[in-house]
C-alpha positions, 0 to 999 in steps of 0.5 A: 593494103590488106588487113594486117598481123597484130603488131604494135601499131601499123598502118590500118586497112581502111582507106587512108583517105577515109582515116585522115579525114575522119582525124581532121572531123574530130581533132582540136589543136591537132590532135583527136581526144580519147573521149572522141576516139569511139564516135571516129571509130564508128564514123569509120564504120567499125562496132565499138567494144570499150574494152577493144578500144582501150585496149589499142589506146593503150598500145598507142599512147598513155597520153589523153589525145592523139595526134595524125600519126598515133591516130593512124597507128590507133585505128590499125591497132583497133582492127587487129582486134577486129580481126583476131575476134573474126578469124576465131568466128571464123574458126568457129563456123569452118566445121570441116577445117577446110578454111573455106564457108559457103554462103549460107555460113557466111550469113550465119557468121555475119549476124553473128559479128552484128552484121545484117545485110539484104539478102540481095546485097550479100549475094552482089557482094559476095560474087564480087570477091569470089573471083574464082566463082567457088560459092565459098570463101577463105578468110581473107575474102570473108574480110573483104566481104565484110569490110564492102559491105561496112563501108557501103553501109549495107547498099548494094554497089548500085545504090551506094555509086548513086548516092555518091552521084546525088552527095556530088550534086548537092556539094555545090561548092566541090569542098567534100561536103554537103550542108545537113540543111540539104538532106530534106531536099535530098530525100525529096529528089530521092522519092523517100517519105520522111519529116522534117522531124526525122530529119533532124534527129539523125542529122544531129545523130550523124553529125558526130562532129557538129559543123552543120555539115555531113561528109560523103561517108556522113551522108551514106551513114545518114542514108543507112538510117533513113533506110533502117527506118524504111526497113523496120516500117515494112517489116512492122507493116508485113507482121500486121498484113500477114493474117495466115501468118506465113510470113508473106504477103500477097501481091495485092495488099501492096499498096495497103503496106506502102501506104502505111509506110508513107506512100500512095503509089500508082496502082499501075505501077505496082502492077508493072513492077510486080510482073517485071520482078515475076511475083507469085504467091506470097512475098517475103521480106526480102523481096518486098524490098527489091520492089521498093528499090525498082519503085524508086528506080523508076520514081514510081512513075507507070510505063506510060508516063515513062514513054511520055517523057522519053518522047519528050526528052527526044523531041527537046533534048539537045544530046541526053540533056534538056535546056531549062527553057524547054522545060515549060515545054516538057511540062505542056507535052506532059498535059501539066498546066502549071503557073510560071512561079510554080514551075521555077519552084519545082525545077529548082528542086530538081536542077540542085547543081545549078546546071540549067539543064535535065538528064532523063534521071532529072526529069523523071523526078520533075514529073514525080514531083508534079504528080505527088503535089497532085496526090497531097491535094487528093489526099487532103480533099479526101480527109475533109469529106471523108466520114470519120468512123467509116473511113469513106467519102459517101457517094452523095459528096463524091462529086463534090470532093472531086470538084474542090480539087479541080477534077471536074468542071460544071459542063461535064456530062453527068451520065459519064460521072455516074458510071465512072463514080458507080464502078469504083465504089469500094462498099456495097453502099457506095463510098469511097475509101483513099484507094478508091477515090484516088483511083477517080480522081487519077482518071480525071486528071488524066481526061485533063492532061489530054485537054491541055495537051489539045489546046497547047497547053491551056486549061478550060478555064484559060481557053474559055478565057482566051475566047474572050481575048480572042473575040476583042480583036476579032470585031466584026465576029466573023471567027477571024482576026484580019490584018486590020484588025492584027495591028492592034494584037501586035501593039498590045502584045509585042510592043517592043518589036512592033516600034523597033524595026530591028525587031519586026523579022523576028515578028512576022517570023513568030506571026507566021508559026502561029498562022498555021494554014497561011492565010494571013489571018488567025482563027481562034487555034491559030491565036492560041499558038500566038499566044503560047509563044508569048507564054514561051517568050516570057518563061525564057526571058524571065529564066534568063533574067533571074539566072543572071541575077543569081549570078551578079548578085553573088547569092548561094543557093540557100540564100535565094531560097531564103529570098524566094520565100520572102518574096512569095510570101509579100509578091501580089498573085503576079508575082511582082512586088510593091514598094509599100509590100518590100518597106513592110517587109524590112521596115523593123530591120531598117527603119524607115525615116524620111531620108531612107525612105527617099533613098530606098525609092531611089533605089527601086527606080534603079531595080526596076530598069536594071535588067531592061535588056533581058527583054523580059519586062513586057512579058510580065506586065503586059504592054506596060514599060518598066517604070511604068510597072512600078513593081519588081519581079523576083530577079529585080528583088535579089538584085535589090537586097545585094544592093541593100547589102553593098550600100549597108542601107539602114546599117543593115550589117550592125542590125542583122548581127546584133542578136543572133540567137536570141531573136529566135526566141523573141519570135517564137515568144511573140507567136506564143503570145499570140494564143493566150497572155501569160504571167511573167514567170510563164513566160520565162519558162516558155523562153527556156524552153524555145531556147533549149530548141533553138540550141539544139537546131541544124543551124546552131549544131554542136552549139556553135552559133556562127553568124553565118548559120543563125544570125536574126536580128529582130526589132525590140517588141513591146509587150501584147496589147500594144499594137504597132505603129509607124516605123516599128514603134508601138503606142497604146493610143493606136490600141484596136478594140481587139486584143486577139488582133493586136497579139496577132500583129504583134506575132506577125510583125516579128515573124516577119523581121525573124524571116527577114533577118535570118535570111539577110544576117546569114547571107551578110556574114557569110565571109566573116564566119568562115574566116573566124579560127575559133568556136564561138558560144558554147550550147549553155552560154547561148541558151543563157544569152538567148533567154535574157535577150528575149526577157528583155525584148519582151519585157523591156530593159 
């Protein structure tokens, strides 16, 4: 409804919905505190006056809470008085008495009440309320005007439905809610610059109520921030380029200003936005922004790898969407050539509702994030080679930088080098600033990319292995792999369709595509087909297989990111898993005897037949069977921790729920003894202070410390010096020489069992913290019990 005469108490404008679920985020027993009453209010979106909110407190109710109804009742109350002190502004700014302002007033009247939108943003808005097309406003438009652009925290009409796009993607669990551990990632598909220290400042800034959860309208207000920032950056940045002081800035120093906000984008890019937004002379402020808005509305990708990934999606698209498993494809035809591992990494990154498949909007930001991984690896050869007090790489280790990124190979023509290093030199001496290097290095990256897509995908480096390969089968050297000499290629390679007779019409079927001219014999081109079909093969049978481990295994998808993230770090280069890797992993959460020793092999011959069907075995080692393998992929681990969860192995359940906080403490302790010995008061101290950091952490916010969020379990160390020994104990007679290495150990084993638990316990508890009523510890209780498990732990009972 519309926003109503000052009465004592009625329904408020605001949307009911919004109201009644701003109620539920801060009520206890029913009811809403007065001491909570201006964070819901300001949730609402409204400036807070104390004496405003007083003042309708007391017409509501002389008691300290609210309940549902009162609550309601206080909200409209609090809006009369926004709305008699705006009709006085109002008043105020309408000089002809006409009861209508233009635009221009409007603007005044709106920084007035403490409202600053965009230039763009006001215009969109108001000719959304201006039905007649006047140009001006009554009173009543001026109220909607100013109501749209609160609750969209300041976003055009665009921005804001996009944003409730990506808040309905990251709510997995379609509850309403998001998890604040979400937002990093959210920023990342977003294209936004940011640290995780920022992060977490203004999730525990807009997380008003502390369940480690942000609501659509938290997270709009979470966006706003991060948008502040960006704005404050650019308007710093704009005064610090602006050397004639006209208030502008020239189109050419744009990427000077976007790098010292964050970014380092295309030149190209920049080039096209600039003539698609017409930019002439000097740029204001307002229109610096509307090139940040079309740069991540094209995440900051230039019109030829646009068009590259249009032909893409409409060579393997099925309708507007493309499979996961065309995905490896998409990435070939786009001249990336990215590892198996590493391309599941980025589609997950991606795919965050777990769809298994793109849109274009989706692809897009996959190639994005291909090409920022690239430009961190630039940057970072550019800060070990640049010379400090010039600010350049000199020309005469150029060459070198661009060699320890991959840019050139040993066999590349000097003469081309020469020129292209000579004219992209920014100095009179020849160095090379960021921009500069930047620019050889993207060249070179895109000579490759045409590389990989003429050999179907593969590098140099992997042809010129391939040739190698090639010339095994290929016996009398005659540049040709004959039928004789095909039995053998297909033995090695497709074992389980060269015994299974069911299978050989699927094998001569792969053996004619890569058998290009039909002569029933393959050349070298003709094997790099074959070849790129068993990479295919494997990618689509691996993808298949760990999505239907994720969907047995129950996992969300925060836990299979804890889990990956073990995995990768214990996995050899192949990505598989030993047996004595996964015991050391989980030997300080679950001691390891003889009897479950035993029962943990068991369980590994168990894990590795398990998903035998799925056909993807052979594709990740080769000719091997899967007992004979011995080592588990990434699937076949999930499956392996739920079954270690189910089985309750090692008392895994009592183990991962006994120290929650605390043993964040004791990890980060062991790290920090692991740089330098410390007296026993010190020590304490550093515990204090860890703790404090702990408390305050997404996962504990509002000091709740639910098991599912920060349960750690963590194996009792032994003070530095004492190295350790079998089954987690330590013994000073296995002491090394070195205490550095021992202290080394010590902190490494912790972090370990730290990593381990804290992914084992949350997934472990997940039922029984949600099912628990009531808070747990409060933030004093938690950093006292913290402190003196850690004390003990490190300094014994």
């Amino acid at each position: 409804g519309g926003w109503g005469a000052a009465s004592v108490g009625h329904p408020p404008a605001v949307e009911l919905t919004r109201v009644n679920a701003t109620f539920r985020r801060f009520a206890m027993d029913g009811c809403v505190h007065r001491d909570d009453v201006q964070d819901a209010l300001r949730r609402l979106g409204f400036k807070c006056l104390p004496e405003w909110v007083e003042s309708a407190y007391s017409q509501i109710t002389k008691y300290a809470t609210l309940d549902a109804a009162e609550f309601v009742l206080f909200v409209g109350a609090y809006e009369d008085r926004v709305r008699a002190s705006a009709h006085i502004e109002f008043q105020k700014y309408d000089a002809d008495k006409s009861g209508m302002l233009d635009a221009s007033e409007l603007c005044v009247l709106l920084l007035d009440l403490g409202i600053e939108p965009m230039d763009h943003v006001l215009e969109e808005v108001i000719n959304e309320v201006d039905k007649d097309q006047s140009g001006h406003l009554d009173f009543e438009e001026f109220l909607e005007v100013s109501r749209l652009i609160q609750e969209r925290e300041g976003f055009t009409k665009r921005e804001y439905e996009e944003f409730r796009r990506v808040f309905e993607r990251f709510d997995r669990d379609r509850t309403g809610e998001m998890d604040t551990q979400d937002l990093m990632q959210v920023l990342s598909y977003l294209g936004y610059e940011t640290s995780s220290e920022e992060v977490e400042g203004i999730t525990q800034e807009v997380d008003f109520d502390g369940t480690g959860t942000l609501d659509m309208h938290e997270f709009i207000v979470c966006m706003r921030h991060f948008r502040d920032r960006e704005i404050q950056a650019l308007k710093t940045a704009l005064v610090q380029h602006d050397l004639d002081f006209s208030g502008g800035l020239g189109a050419d120093e744009l990427w000077t200003l976007m790098q010292q906000i964050g970014y380092l984008p295309d030149e190209q890019t920049i080039r096209e936005i600039s003539d698609e937004l017409s930019f002439v002379g000097d740029l204001s402020f307002s229109m610096l922004w509307r090139f940040m808005v079309a740069y991540r509305g094209r995440e900051g990708l230039n019109s030829t790898d646009l068009e590259r990934i249009a032909s893409a999606c409409s060579q393997y698209a099925t309708g507007n969407e493309v499979q996961m498993t065309s995905v490896p494809k998409i990435l070939r035809f786009m001249g990336y050539s990215i590892p198996y591992a590493e391309k599941s990494q980025l589609v997950k990154r991606v795919d965050v509702d777990n769809s298994g498949t793109l849109d274009m909007k989706e692809l897009r930001k996959l190639c994005r994030i291909c090409l920022e991984s690239r430009t961190k690896l630039v940057q970072s050869a550019f800060n070990r080679y640049v010379t400090a007090h010039l600010g350049v790489i000199p020309s005469d280790v150029v060459e070198e930088a661009l060699r320890s990124i991959g840019c050139l190979r040993d066999d590349r023509p000097e003469p081309k080098l020469a020129r292209l290093i000579e004219a992209n030199a920014c100095t009179s001496f020849g160095g090379f600033d960021l921009r500069a290097f930047l620019r050889v290095a993207s060249l070179l990256y895109r000579e490759m990319e045409k590389e990989v897509q003429r050999n179907g995908g593969y590098t140099y480096d992997e042809v010129v292995e391939m040739k190698m390969q090639f010339s095994v089968y290929d016996r009398d050297g005659n540049g040709k792999i004959s039928n004789s000499e095909l039995v053998s290629l297909v033995r090695d390679v497709f074992p389980d369709m060269a015994s299974d007779p069911r299978l050989r019409p699927q094998l001569l079927e792969v053996i004619r595509e890569a058998d290009d001219d039909g002569n029933g014999s393959l050349e070298f081109d003709d094997f790099l087909r074959l070849m790129r079909t068993v990479c295919d093969m494997r990618h689509r049978n691996q993808l298949l297989k760990e999505m239907r481990a994720k969907e047995e295994t129950g996992f969300d998808p925060h836990e299979v990111a804890g889990f990956r993230e073990l995995f990768v770090e214990s996995a050899s280069e192949h990505h598989l898993l030993s047996i004595d890797a996964f015991s050391r992993m989980i030997e300080h959460v679950c001691p390891l005897g003889n009897r479950n020793a035993q029962l943990l092999r068991a369980m590994w011959r168990e894990a590795l037949v398990v998903y035998e069907d799925c056909g993807a075995g052979e594709w990740a080692s080769g000719a091997h069977g899967y007992e004979d393998r011995g080592e588990l992929d990434f699937p076949e681990y999930l499956w392996m921790m739920r079954r270690i969860m189910d089985t309750n192995f090692g008392n895994v359940l009592e183990r991962t729920k006994r120290y929650g906080v605390a043993a964040q403490v004791v990890a980060a302790t062991a790290q920090a003894q692991a740089a330098t010995s410390s007296l026993p008061s010190a020590r304490i101290s550093r515990n204090l202070a860890v703790a404090g950091r702990v408390s305050r952490a997404p996962g504990a916010a509002g000091g709740e410390i639910g098991t599912s969020r920060i349960s750690r379990s963590l194996h009792r160390s032994a003070p530095a010096g004492d190295p350790p020994g079998d089954g987690g104990h330590f013994s000073r007679a296995q002491a090394p020489v070195s205490t550095r290495n021992s202290r080394a150990t010590i902190s490494e084993s912790a972090a370990t069992s730290a990593r381990v638990s804290r992914v084992l316990g949350r997934t472990l508890s997940d039922t029984a913290a949600s099912a628990k009523g009531s808070r747990a510890l409060g933030p004093d209780a938690a950093i006292q019990a913290a402190v003196l498990a850690a004390q003990r732990a490190l300094d014994g009972d």
